[in-house]
Wavefront OBJ file of the C-alpha trace (Angstrom):
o trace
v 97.218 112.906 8.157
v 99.904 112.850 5.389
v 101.416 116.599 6.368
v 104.744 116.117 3.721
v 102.956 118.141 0.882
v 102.465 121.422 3.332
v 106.117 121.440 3.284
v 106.556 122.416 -0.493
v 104.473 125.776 0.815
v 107.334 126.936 2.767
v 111.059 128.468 1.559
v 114.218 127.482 2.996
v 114.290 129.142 6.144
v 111.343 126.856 7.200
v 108.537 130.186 6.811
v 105.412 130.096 4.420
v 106.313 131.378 0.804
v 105.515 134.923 1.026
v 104.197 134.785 -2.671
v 101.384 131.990 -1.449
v 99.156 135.325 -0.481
v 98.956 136.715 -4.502
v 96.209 133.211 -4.527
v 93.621 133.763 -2.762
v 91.446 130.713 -3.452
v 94.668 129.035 -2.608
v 95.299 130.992 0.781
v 91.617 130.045 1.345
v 91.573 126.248 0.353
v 94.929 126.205 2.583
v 93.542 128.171 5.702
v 90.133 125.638 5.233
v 92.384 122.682 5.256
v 94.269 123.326 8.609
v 90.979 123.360 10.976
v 90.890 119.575 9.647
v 94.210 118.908 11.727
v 94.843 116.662 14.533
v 96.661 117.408 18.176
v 100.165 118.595 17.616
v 100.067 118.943 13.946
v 102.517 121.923 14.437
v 102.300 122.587 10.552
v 98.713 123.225 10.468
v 98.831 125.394 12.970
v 101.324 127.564 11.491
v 99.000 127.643 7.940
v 96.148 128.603 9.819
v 97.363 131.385 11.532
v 99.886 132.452 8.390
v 96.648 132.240 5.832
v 94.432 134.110 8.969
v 96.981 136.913 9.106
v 97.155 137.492 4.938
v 93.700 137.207 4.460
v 93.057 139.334 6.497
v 95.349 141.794 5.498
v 93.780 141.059 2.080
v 89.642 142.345 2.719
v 89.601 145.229 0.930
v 91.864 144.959 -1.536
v 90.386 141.580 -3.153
v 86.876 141.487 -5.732
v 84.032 141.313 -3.237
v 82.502 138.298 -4.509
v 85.745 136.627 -3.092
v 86.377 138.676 -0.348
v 82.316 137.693 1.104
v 83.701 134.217 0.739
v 87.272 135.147 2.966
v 84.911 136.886 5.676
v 82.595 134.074 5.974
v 85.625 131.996 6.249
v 87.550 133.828 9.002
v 84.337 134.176 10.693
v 83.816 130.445 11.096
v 85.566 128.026 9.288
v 84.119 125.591 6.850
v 84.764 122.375 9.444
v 82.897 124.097 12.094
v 79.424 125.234 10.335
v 76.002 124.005 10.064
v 75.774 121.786 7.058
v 72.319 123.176 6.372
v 72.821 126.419 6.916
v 76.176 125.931 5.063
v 74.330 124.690 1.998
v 72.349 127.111 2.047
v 74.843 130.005 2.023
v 76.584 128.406 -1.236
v 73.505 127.853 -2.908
v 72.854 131.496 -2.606
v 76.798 132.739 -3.044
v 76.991 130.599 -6.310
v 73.499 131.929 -7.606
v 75.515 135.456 -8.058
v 78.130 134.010 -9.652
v 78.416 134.734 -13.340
v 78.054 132.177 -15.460
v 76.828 129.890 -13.094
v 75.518 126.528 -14.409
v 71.684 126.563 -14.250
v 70.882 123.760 -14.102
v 73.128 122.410 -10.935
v 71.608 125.542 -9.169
v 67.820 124.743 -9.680
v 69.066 120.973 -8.708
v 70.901 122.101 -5.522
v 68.168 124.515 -4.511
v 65.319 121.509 -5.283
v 67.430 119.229 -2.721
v 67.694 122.000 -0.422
v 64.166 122.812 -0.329
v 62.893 118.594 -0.049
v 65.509 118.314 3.262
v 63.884 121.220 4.587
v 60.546 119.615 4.100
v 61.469 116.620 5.706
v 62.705 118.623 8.658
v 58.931 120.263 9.029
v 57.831 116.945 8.214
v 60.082 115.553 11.665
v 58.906 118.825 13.765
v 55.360 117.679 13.079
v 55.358 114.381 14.427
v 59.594 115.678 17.160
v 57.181 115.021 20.247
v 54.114 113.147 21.818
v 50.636 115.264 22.186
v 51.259 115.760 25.910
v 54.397 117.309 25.404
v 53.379 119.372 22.570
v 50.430 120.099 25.274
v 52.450 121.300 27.319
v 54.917 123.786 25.172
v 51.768 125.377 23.785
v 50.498 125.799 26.932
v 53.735 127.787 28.018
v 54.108 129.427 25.179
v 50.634 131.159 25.144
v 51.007 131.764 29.110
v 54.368 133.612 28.364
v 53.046 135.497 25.455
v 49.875 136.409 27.363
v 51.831 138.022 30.487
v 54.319 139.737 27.792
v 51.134 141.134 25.929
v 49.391 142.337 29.105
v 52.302 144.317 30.505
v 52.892 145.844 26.824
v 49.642 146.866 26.723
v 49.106 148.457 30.067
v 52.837 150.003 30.679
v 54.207 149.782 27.220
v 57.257 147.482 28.091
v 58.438 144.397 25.688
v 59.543 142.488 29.152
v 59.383 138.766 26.590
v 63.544 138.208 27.119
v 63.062 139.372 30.749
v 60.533 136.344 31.725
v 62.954 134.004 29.991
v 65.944 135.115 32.031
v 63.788 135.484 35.155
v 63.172 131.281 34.506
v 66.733 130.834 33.925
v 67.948 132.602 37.261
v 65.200 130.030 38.914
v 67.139 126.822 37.278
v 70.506 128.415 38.165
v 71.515 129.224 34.254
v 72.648 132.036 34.546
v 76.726 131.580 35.129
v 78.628 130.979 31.727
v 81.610 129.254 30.905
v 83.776 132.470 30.896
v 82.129 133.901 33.752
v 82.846 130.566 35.746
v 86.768 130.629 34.945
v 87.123 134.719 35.075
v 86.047 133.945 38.726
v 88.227 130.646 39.394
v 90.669 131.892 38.170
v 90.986 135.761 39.470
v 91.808 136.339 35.064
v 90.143 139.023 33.185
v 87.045 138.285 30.394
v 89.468 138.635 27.660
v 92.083 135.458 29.067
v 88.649 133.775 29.977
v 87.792 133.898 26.158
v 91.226 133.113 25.019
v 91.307 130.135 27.468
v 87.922 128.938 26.351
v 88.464 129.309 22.740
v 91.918 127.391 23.027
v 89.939 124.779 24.834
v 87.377 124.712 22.019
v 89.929 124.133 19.136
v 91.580 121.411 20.862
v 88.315 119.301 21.108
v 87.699 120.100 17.564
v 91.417 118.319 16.636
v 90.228 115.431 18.406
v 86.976 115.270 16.513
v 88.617 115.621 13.599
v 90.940 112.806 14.544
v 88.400 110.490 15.922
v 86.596 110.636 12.246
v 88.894 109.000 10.792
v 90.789 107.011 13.201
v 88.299 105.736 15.564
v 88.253 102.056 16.304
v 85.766 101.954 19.607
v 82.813 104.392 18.719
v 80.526 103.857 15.099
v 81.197 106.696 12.637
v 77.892 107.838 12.471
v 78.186 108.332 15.864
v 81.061 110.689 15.666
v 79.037 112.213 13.015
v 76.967 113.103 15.251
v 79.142 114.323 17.599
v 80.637 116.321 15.647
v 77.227 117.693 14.259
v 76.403 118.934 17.713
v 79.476 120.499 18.259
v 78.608 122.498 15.008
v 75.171 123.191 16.597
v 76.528 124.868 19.421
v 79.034 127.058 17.669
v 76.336 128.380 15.603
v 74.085 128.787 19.118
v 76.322 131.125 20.748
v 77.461 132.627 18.179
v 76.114 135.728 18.141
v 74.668 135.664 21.599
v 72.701 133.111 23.749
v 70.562 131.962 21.116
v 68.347 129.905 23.478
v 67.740 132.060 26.271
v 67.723 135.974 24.386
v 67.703 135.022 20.775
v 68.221 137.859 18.127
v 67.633 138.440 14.809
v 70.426 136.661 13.423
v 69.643 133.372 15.072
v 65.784 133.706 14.525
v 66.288 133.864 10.601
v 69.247 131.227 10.827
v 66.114 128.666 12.191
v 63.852 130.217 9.283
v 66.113 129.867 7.096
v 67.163 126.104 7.463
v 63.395 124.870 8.590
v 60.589 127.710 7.386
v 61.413 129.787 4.473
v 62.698 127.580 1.297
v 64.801 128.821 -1.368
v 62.844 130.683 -4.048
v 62.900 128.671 -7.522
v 63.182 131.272 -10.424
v 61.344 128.916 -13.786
v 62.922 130.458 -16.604
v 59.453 130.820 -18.937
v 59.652 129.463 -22.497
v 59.990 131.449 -25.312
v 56.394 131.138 -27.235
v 56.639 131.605 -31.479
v 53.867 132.322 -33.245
l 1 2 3 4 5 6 7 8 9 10 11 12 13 14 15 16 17 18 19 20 21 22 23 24 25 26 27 28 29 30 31 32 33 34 35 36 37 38 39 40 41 42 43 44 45 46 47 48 49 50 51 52 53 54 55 56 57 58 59 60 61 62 63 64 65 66 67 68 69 70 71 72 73 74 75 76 77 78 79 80 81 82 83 84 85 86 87 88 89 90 91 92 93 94 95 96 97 98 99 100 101 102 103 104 105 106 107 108 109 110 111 112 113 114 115 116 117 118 119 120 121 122 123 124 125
l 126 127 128 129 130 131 132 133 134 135 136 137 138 139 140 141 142 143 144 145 146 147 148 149 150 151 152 153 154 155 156 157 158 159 160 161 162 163 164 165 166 167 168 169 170 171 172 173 174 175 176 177 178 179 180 181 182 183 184 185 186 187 188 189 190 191 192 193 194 195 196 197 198 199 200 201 202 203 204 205 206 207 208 209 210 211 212 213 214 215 216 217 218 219 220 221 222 223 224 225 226 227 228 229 230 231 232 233 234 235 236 237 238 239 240 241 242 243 244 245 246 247 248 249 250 251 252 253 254 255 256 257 258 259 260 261 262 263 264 265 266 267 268 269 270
């Protein structure tokens, strides 16, 4: 990555321009642009966590149309989202934008709304009858024993059963819990650890996308699409094993509900 035009951000003492924080779309574009870097791209590092610390210091004081676009930002950055449910959250972000052009909204929420049908389409026909058999047979078993004790004793016991089957597989034990006791380190280090760990394979992603001679690029794609998938999975939470509201309407949102088309009625003369 060419890095030289990063340099005209910073003043003579080698620091980022203080004055780079009055633009905030710039701060943002910038602090977007340095989760594409590579391994030991020691310039990108310093943008991201310069633009992290001024945006930051910025919520609050900024429109909030702009500052709902920082928070989503610092919360996960563009490079690591869903694409669906990314396109989804601009659809609806530029829909309450004044003077938003029409026309490229109803277009962007009618190719939003066919990919979703496709996905239904794919869910339909994901697995073979047996197997689909076989889920709906769990499922209704599960949901059976979960009715039956709310109706005698008045407990919801559903996430319970779940963990009860994950403690059977041997589940249970997490990343951080695994190095907090490897390592004799608090949860806090374990997280820092983890997330350092995290960032670094996301720099070699990002490098392997556009530099990768052994492996097909759709395969990186790929990749890097699952990578995305996971970040979004635990999230909030264990979205597999205990999932809560938030993940439930992040899987409505991408594959059930679709975007709501307003049809602007003609105007009828007499």
């Amino acid at each position: 990555m060419c890095l030289d035009i990063f340099e005209n951000f910073k003043d003579h003492n080698g620091n980022f321009k203080e004055s780079l924080s009055q633009d905030v779309v710039g701060m943002l574009s910038l602090y977007e642009a340095s989760h594409f870097a590579y391994n030991e791209e020691k310039i990108l590092d310093e943008a991201r966590k310069f633009t992290s610390m001024k945006l930051k210091e910025m919520l609050g004081k900024i429109d909030m149309k702009i500052g709902e676009q920082v928070r989503h930002a610092l919360e996960i950055p563009f490079q690591w989202r869903m694409q669906r449910l990314e396109a989804r959250w601009n659809i609806e972000e530029y829909n309450k934008k004044d003077g938003a052009n029409q026309l490229l909204l109803k277009l962007a929420i009618l190719d939003f709304n066919m990919v979703q049908y496709m996905l239904q389409k794919d869910l339909q026909q994901h697995l073979p009858d047996y197997m689909k058999m076989c889920f709906l047979v769990l499922y209704n078993t599960v949901n059976n024993m979960a009715y039956d004790v709310l109706k005698e004793q008045g407990h919801v016991i559903f996430p319970q059963l779940t963990k009860v089957a994950e403690i059977e597989r041997g589940e249970t034990a997490n990343a951080i819990s695994c190095y907090m006791h490897e390592n004799g380190v608090s949860e806090e280090v374990a997280r820092e650890y983890l997330t350092s760990l995290i960032d670094e394979n996301w720099k070699m992603m990002n490098k392997e996308l556009v530099s990768n001679f052994v492996f097909d690029k759709s395969f990186i794609e790929i990749a890097i699409n699952l990578a995305r998938i996971a970040q979004c999975h635990y999230q909030c939470g264990n979205a597999h094993s205990d999932p809560n509201d938030v993940s439930k309407n992040r899987v409505f949102s991408v594959i059930i509900d679709p975007i709501q088309l307003k049809i602007q009625q003609p105007i009828c003369k007499n």
